[in-house]
ChimeraX commands (.cxc) that place a marker at each C-alpha (Angstrom):
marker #1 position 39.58,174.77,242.69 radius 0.5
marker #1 position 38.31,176.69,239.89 radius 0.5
marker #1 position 38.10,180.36,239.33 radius 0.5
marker #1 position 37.22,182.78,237.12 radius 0.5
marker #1 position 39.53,184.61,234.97 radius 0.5
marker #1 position 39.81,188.41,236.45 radius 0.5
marker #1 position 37.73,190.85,234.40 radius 0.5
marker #1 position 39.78,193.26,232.28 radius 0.5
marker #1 position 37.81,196.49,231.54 radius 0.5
marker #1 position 40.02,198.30,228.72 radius 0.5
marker #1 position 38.77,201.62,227.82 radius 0.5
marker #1 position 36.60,202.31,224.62 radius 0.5
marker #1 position 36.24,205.53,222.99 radius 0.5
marker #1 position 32.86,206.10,222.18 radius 0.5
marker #1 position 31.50,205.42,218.83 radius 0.5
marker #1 position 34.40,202.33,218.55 radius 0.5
marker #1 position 34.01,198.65,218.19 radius 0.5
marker #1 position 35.82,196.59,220.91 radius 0.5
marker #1 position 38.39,193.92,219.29 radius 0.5
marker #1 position 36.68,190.35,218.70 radius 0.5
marker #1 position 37.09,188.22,221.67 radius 0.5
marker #1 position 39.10,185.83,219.24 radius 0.5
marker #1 position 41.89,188.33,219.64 radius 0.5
marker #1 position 42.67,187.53,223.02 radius 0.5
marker #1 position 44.52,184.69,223.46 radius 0.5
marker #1 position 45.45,182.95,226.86 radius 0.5
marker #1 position 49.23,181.72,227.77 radius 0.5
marker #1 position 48.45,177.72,229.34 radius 0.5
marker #1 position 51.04,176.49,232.07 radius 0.5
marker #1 position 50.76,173.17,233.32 radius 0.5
marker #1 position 52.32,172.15,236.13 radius 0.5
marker #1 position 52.18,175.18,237.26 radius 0.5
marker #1 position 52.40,174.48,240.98 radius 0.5
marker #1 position 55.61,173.01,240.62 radius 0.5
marker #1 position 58.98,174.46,241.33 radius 0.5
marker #1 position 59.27,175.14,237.20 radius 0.5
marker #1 position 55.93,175.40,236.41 radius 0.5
marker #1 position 55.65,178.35,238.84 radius 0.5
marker #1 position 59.43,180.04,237.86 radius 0.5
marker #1 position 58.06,180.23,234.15 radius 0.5
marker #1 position 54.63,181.40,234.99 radius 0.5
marker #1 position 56.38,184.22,237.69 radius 0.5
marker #1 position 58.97,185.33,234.61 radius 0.5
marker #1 position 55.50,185.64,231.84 radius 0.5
marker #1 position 53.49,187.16,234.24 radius 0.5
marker #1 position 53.10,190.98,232.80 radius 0.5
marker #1 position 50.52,193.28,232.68 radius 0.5
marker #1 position 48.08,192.94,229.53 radius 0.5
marker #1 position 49.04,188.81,229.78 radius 0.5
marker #1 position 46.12,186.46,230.47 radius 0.5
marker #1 position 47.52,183.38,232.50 radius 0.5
marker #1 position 45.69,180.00,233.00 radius 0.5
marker #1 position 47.78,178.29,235.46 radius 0.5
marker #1 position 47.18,174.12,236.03 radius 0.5
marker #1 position 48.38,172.53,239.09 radius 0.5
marker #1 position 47.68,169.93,241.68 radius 0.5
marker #1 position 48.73,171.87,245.07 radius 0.5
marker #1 position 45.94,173.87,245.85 radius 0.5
marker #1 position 47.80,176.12,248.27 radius 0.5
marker #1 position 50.90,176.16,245.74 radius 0.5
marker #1 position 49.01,177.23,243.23 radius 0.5
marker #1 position 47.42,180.38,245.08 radius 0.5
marker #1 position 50.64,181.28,245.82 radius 0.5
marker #1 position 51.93,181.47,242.02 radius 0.5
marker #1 position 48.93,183.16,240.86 radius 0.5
marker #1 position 49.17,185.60,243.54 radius 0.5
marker #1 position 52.30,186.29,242.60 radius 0.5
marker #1 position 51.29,186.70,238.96 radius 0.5
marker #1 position 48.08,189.03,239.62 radius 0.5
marker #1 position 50.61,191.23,241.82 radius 0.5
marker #1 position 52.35,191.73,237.90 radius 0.5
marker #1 position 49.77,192.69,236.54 radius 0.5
marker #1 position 48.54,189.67,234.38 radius 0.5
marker #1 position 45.02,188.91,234.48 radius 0.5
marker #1 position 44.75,184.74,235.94 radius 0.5
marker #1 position 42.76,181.67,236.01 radius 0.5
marker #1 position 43.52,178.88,238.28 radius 0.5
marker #1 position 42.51,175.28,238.12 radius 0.5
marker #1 position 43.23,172.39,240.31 radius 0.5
marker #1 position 43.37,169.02,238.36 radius 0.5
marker #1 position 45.54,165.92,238.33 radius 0.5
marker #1 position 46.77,164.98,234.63 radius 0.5
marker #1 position 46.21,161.57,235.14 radius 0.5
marker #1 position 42.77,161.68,234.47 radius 0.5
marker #1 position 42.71,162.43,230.83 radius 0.5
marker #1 position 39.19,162.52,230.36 radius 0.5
marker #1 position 38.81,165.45,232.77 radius 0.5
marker #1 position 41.88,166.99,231.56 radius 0.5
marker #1 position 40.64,166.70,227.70 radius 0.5
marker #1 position 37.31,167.96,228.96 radius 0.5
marker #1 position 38.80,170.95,231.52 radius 0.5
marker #1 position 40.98,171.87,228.05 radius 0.5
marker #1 position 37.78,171.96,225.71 radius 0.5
marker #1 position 35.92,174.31,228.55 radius 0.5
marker #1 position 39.02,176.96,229.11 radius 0.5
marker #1 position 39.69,177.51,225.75 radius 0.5
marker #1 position 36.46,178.37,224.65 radius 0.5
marker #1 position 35.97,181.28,227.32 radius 0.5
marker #1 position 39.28,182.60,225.81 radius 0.5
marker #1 position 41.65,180.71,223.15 radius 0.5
marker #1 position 44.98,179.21,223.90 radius 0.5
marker #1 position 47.53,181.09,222.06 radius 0.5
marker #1 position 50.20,179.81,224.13 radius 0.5
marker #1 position 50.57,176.44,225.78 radius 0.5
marker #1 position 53.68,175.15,228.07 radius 0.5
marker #1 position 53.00,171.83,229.14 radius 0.5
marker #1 position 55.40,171.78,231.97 radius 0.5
marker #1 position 53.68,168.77,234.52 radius 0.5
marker #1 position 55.75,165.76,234.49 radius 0.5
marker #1 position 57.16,163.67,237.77 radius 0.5
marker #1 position 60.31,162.12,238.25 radius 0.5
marker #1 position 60.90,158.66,240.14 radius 0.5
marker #1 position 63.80,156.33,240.75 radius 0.5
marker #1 position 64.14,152.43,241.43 radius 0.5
marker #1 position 63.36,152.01,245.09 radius 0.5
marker #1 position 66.74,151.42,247.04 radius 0.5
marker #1 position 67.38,147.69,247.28 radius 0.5
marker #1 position 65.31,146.67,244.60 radius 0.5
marker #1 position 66.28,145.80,241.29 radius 0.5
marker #1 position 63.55,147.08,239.06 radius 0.5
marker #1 position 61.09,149.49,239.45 radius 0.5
marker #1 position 57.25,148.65,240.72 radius 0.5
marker #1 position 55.21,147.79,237.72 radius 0.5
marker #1 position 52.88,150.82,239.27 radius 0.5
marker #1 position 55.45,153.33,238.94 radius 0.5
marker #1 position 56.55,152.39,235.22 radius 0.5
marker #1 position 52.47,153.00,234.62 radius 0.5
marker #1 position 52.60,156.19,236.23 radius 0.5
marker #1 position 55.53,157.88,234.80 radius 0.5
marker #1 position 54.31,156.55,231.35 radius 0.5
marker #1 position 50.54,157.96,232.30 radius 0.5
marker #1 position 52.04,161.20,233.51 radius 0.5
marker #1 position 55.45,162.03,231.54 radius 0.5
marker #1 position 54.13,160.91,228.03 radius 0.5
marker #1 position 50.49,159.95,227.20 radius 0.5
marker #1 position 49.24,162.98,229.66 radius 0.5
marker #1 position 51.07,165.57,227.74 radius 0.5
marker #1 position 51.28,164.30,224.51 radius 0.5
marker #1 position 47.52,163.74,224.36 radius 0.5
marker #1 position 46.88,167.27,225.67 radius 0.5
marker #1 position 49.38,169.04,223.22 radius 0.5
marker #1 position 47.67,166.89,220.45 radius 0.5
marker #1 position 44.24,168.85,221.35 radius 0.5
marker #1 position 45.54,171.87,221.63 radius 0.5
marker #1 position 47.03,171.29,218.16 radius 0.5
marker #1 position 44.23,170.46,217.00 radius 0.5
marker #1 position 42.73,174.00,218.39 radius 0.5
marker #1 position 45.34,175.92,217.29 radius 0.5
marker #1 position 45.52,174.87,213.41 radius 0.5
marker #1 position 41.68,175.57,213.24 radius 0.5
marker #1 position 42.74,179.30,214.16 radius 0.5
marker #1 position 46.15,178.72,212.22 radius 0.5
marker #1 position 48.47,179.78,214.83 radius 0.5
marker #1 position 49.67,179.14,217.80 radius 0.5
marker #1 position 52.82,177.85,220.00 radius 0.5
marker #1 position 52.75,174.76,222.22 radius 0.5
marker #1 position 56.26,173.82,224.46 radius 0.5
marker #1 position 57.01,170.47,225.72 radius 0.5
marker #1 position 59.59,169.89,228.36 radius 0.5
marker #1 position 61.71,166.58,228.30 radius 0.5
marker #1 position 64.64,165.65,229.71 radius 0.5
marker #1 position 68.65,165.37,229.04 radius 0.5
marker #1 position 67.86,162.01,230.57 radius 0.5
marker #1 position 65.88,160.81,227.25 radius 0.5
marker #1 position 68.84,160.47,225.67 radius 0.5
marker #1 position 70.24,158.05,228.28 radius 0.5
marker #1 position 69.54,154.17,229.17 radius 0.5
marker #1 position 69.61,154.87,232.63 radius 0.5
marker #1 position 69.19,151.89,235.05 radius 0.5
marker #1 position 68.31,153.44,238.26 radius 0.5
marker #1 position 65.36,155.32,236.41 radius 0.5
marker #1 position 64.51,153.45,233.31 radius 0.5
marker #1 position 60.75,154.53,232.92 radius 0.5
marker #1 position 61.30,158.11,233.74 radius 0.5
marker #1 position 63.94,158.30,230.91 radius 0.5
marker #1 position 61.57,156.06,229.14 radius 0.5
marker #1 position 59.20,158.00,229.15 radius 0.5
marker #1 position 60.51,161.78,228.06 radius 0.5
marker #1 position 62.57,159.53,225.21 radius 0.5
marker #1 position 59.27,158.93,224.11 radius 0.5
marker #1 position 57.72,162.43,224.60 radius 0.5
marker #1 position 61.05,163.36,222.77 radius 0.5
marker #1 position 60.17,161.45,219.45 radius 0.5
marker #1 position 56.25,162.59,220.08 radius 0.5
marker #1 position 57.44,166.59,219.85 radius 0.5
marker #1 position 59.48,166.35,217.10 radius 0.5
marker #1 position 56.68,164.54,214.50 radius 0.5
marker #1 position 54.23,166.51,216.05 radius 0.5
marker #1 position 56.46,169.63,215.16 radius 0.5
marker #1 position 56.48,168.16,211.84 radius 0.5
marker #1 position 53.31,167.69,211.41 radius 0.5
marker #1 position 51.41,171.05,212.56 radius 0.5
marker #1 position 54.05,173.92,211.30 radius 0.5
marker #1 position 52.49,174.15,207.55 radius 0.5
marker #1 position 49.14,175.19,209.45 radius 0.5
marker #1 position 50.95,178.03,211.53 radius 0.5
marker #1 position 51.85,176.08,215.23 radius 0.5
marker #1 position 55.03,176.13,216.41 radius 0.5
marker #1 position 55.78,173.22,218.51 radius 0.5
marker #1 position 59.32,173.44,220.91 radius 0.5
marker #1 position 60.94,171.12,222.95 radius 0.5
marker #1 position 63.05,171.83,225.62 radius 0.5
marker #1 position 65.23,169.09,227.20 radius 0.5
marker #1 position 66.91,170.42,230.18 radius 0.5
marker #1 position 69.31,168.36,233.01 radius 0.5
marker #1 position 69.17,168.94,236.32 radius 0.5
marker #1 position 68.10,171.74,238.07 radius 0.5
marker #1 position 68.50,173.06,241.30 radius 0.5
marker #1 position 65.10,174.08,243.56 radius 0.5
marker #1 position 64.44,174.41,247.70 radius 0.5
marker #1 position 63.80,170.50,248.43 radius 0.5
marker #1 position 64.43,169.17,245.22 radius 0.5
marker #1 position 67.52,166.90,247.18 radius 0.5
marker #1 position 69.31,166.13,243.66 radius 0.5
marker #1 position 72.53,163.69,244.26 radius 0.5
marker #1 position 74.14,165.30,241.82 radius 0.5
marker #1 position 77.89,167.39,241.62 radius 0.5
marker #1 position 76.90,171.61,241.80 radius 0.5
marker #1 position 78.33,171.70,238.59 radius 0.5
marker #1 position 75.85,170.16,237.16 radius 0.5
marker #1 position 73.36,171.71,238.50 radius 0.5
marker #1 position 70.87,174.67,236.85 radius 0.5
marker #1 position 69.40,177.51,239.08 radius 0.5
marker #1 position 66.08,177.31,238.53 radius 0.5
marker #1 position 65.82,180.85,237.57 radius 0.5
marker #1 position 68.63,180.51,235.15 radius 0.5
marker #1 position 66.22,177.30,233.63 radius 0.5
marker #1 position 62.98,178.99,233.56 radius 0.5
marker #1 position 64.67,181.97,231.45 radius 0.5
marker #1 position 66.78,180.22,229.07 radius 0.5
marker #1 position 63.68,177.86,228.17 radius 0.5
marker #1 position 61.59,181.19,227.44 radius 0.5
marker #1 position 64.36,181.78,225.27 radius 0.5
marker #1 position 64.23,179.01,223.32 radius 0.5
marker #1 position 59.93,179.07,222.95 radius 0.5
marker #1 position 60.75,182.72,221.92 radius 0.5
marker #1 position 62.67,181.62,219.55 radius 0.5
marker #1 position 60.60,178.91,218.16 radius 0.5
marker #1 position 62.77,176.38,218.24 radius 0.5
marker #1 position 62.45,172.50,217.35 radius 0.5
marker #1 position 64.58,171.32,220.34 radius 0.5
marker #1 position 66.75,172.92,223.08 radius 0.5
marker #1 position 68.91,170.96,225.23 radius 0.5
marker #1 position 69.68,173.17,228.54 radius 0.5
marker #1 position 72.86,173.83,229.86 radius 0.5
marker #1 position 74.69,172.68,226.45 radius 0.5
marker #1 position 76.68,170.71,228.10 radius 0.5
marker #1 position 74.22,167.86,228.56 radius 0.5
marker #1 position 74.33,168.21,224.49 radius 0.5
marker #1 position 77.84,167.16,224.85 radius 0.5
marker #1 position 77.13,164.41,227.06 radius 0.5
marker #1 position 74.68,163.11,224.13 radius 0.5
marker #1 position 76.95,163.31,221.85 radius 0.5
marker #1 position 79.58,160.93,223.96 radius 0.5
marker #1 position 76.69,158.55,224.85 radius 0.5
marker #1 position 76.03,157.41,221.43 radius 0.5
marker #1 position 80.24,157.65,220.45 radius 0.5
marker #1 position 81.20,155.41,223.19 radius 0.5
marker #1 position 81.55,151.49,222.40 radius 0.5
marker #1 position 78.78,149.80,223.85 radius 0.5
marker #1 position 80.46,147.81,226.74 radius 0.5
marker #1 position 82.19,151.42,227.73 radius 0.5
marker #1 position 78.94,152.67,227.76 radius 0.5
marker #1 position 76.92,150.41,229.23 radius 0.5
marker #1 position 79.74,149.97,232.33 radius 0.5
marker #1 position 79.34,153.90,233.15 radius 0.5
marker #1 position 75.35,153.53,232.94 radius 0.5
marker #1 position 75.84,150.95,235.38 radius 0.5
marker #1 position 77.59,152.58,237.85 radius 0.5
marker #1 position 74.71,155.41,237.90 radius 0.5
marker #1 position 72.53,152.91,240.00 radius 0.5
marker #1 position 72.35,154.36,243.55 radius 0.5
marker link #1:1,2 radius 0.2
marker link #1:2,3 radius 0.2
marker link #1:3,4 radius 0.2
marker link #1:4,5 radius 0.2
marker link #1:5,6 radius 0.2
marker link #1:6,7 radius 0.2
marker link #1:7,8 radius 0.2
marker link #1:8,9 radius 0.2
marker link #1:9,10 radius 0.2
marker link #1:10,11 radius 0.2
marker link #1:11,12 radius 0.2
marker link #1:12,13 radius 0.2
marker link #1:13,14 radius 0.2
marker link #1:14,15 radius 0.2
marker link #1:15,16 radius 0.2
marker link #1:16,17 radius 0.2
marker link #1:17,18 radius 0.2
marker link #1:18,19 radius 0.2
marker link #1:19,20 radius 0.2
marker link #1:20,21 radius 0.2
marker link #1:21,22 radius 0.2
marker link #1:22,23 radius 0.2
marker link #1:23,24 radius 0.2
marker link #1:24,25 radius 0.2
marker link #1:25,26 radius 0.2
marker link #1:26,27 radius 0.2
marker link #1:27,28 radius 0.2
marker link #1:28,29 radius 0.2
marker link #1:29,30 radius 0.2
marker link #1:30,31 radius 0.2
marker link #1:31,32 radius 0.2
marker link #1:32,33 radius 0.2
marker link #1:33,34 radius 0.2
marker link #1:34,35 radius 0.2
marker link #1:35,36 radius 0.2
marker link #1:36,37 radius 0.2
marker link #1:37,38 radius 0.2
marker link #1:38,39 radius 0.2
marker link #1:39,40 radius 0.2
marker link #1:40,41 radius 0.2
marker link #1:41,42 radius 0.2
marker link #1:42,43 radius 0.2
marker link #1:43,44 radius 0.2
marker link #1:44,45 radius 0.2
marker link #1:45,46 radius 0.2
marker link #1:46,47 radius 0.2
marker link #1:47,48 radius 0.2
marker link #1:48,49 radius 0.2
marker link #1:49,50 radius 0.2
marker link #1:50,51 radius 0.2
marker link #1:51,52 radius 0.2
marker link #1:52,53 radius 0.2
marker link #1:53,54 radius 0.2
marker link #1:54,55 radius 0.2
marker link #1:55,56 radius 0.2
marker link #1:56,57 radius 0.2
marker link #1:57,58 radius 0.2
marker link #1:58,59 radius 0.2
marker link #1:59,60 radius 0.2
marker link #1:60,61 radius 0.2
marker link #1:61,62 radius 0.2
marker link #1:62,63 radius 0.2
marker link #1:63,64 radius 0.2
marker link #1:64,65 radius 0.2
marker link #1:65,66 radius 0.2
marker link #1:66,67 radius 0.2
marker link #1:67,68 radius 0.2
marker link #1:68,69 radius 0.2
marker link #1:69,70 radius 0.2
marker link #1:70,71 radius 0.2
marker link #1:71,72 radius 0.2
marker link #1:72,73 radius 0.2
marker link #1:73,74 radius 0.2
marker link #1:74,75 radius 0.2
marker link #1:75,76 radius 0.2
marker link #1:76,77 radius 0.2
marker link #1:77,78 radius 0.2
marker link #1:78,79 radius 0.2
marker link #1:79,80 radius 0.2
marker link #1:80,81 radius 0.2
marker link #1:81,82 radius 0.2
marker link #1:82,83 radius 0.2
marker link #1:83,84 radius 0.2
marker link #1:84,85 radius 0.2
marker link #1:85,86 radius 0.2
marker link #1:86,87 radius 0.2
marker link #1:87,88 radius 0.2
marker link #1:88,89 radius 0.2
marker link #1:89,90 radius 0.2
marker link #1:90,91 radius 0.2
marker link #1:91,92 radius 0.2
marker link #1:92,93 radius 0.2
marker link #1:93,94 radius 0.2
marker link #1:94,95 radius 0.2
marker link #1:95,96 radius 0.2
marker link #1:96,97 radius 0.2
marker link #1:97,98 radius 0.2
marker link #1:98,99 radius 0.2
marker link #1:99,100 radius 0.2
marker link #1:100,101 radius 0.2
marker link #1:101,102 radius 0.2
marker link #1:102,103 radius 0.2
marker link #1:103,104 radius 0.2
marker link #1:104,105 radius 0.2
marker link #1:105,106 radius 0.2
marker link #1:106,107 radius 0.2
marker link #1:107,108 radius 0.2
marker link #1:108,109 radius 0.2
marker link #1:109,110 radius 0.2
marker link #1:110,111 radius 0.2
marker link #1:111,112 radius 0.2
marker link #1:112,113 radius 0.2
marker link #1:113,114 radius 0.2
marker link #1:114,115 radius 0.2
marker link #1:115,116 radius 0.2
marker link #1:116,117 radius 0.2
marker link #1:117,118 radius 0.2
marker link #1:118,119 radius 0.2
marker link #1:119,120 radius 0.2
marker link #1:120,121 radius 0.2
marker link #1:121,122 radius 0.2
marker link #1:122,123 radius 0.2
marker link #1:123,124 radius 0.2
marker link #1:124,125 radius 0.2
marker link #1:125,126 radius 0.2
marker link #1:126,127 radius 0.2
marker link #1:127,128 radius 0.2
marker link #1:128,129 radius 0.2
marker link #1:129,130 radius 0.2
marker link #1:130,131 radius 0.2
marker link #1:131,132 radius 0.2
marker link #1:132,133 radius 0.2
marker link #1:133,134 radius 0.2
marker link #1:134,135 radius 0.2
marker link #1:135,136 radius 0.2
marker link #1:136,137 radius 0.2
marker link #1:137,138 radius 0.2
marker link #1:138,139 radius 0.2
marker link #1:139,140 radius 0.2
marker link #1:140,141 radius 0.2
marker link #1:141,142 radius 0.2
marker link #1:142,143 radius 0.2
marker link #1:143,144 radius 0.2
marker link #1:144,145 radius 0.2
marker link #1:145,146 radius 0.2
marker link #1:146,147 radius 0.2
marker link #1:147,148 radius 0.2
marker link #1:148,149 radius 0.2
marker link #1:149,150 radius 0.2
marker link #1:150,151 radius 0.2
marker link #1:151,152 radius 0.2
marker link #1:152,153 radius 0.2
marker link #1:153,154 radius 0.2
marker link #1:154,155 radius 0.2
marker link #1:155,156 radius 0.2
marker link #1:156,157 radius 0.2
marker link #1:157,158 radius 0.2
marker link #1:158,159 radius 0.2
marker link #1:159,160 radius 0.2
marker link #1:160,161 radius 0.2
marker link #1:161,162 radius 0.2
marker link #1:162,163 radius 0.2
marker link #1:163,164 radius 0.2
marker link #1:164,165 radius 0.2
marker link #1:165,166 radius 0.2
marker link #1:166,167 radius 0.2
marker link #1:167,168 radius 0.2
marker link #1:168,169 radius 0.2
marker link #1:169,170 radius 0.2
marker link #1:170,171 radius 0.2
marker link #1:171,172 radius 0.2
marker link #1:172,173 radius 0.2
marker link #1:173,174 radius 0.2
marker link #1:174,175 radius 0.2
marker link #1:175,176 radius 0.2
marker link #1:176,177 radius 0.2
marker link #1:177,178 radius 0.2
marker link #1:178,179 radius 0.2
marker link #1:179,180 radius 0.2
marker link #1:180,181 radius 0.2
marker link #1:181,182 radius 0.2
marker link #1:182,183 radius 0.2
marker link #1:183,184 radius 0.2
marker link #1:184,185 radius 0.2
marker link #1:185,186 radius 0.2
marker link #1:186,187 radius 0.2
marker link #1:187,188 radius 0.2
marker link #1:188,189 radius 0.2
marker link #1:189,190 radius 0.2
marker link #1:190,191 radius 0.2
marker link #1:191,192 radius 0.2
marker link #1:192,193 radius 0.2
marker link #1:193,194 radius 0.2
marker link #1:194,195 radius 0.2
marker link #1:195,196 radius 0.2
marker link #1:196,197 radius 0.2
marker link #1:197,198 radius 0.2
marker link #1:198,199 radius 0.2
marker link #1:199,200 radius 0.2
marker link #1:200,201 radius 0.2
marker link #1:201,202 radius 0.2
marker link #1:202,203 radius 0.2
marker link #1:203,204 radius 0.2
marker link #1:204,205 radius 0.2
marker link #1:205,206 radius 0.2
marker link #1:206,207 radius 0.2
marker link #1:207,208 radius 0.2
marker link #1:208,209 radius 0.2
marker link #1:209,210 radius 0.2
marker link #1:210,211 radius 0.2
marker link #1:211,212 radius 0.2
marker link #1:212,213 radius 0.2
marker link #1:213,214 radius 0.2
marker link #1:214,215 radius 0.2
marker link #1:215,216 radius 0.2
marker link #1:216,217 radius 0.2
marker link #1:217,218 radius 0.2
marker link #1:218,219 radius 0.2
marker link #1:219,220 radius 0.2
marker link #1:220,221 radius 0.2
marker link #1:221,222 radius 0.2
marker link #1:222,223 radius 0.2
marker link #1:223,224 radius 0.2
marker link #1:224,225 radius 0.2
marker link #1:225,226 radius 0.2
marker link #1:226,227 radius 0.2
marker link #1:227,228 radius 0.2
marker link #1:228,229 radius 0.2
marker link #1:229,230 radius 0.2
marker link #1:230,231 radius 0.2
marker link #1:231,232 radius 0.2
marker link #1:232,233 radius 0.2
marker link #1:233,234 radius 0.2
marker link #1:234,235 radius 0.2
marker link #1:235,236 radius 0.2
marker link #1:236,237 radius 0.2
marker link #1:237,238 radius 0.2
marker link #1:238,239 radius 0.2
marker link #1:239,240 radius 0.2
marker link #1:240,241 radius 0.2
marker link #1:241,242 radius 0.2
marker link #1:242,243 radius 0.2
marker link #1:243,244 radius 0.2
marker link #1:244,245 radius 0.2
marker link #1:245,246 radius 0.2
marker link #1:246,247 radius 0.2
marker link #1:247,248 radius 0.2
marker link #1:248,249 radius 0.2
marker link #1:249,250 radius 0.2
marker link #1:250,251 radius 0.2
marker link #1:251,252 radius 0.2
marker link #1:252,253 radius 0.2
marker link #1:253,254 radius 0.2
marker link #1:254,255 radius 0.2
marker link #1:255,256 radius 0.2
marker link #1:256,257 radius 0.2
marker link #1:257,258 radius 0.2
marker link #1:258,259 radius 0.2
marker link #1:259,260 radius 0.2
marker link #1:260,261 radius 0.2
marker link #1:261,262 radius 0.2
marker link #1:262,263 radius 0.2
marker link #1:263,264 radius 0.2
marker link #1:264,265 radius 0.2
marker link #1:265,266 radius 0.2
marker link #1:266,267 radius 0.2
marker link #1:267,268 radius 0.2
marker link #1:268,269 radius 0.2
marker link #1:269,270 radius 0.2
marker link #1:270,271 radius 0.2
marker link #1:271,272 radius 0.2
view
């Protein structure tokens, strides 16, 4: 489902010269569908802001850009599945030439768990979490990039996860795979800020959403509100890596203190 951004007509005194297109710039949000996709594009949406909202759930979708119109931003919608990088690479090349990418927040990702009674996961999952968590993303913020140093500026965020930082047995390639979206960020970061792109990543724990069913204590739990505004906060900021709630930066910490037998017990006992 494609659609056409909405029209802005600004008012030009006569005799004027309307800005160059080139200074418009468009805010991406993949994933946008999603429970965090859609909080973050909700909490940007403002009037004078030009949204172009990725998702897979048609009827999700309609709702967050609904939502988003109703505030006043001006919104495109498109309906793809990240998986298929050609068409992503190619729907990326087509939407930022009707209006630039200023801002990107590459927010799609899934999360998956070894099946109960098995010991490993399918060799099928591993390939999707890698496809979808890491070479999805990392190839998409590495075009956009790309775009952005040709204009020499521009801001891309990456969300991780706390659980990069852990071996965790009952979900091995999902940690897997933001550990290795992790290290992609951060040389990435590296690479592009002499050329004016500002590359963030935000690695938050869990967070709580309607049907998300996390097995976790409250405590440990995020609001997804509370999430979507404190990683604004950080992109705002422009910084190289935010770990949300702190406490997960604590937990981090511990992981790599602890003796490796210690450690490797508690990981153990994680497995459902």
């Amino acid at each position: 489902m494609n659609t056409h951004p909405d029209e802005p007509r600004p008012s030009v005194p006569m005799g004027s010269t309307p800005a160059p297109p080139l200074l418009l710039r468009a805010t991406l949000i993949t994933g946008a569908s999603g429970a965090l996709g859609g909080a973050l594009a909700r909490q940007l949406a403002a009037p004078g802001r030009a949204l172009l909202l990725w998702g897979r759930d048609a009827a999700r979708l309609a709702a967050v850009a609904a939502d988003c119109r109703a505030a006043g931003s001006t919104v495109t919608v498109r309906q793809i599945d990240l998986a298929d990088t050609t068409a992503m690479l190619v729907a990326l090349a087509a939407d930022d030439a009707i209006l630039p990418i200023g801002d990107a927040l590459l927010v799609a990702g899934q999360g998956d768990a070894v099946p109960a009674g098995a010991v490993v996961e399918p060799p099928e999952q591993v390939a999707r979490l890698a496809m979808i968590n890491l070479a999805a993303p990392a190839a998409l913020a590495a075009a956009l990039a790309d775009h952005m140093a040709a204009r020499g500026q521009g801001r891309i965020l990456l969300v991780g996860s706390a659980a990069a930082f852990h071996s965790l047995p009952n979900a091995p390639a999902y940690a897997a795979s933001k550990a290795g979206l992790t290290r992609f960020a951060q040389a990435l970061r590296l690479a592009v800020a002499p050329l004016g792109v500002g590359v963030t990543l935000v690695s938050p724990g869990f967070i709580d959403w309607a049907g998300g069913g996390r097995p976790v204590p409250r405590l440990l739990l995020l609001p997804l509100d509370v999430a979507a505004r404190r990683i604004l906060v950080a992109f705002a900021a422009g910084k190289g890596h935010a770990i949300i709630p702190r406490r997960f930066a604590a937990l981090r910490l511990l992981d790599r203190l602890l003796p490796g037998p210690i450690r490797a017990a508690i990981l153990r006992r994680l497995r459902p």
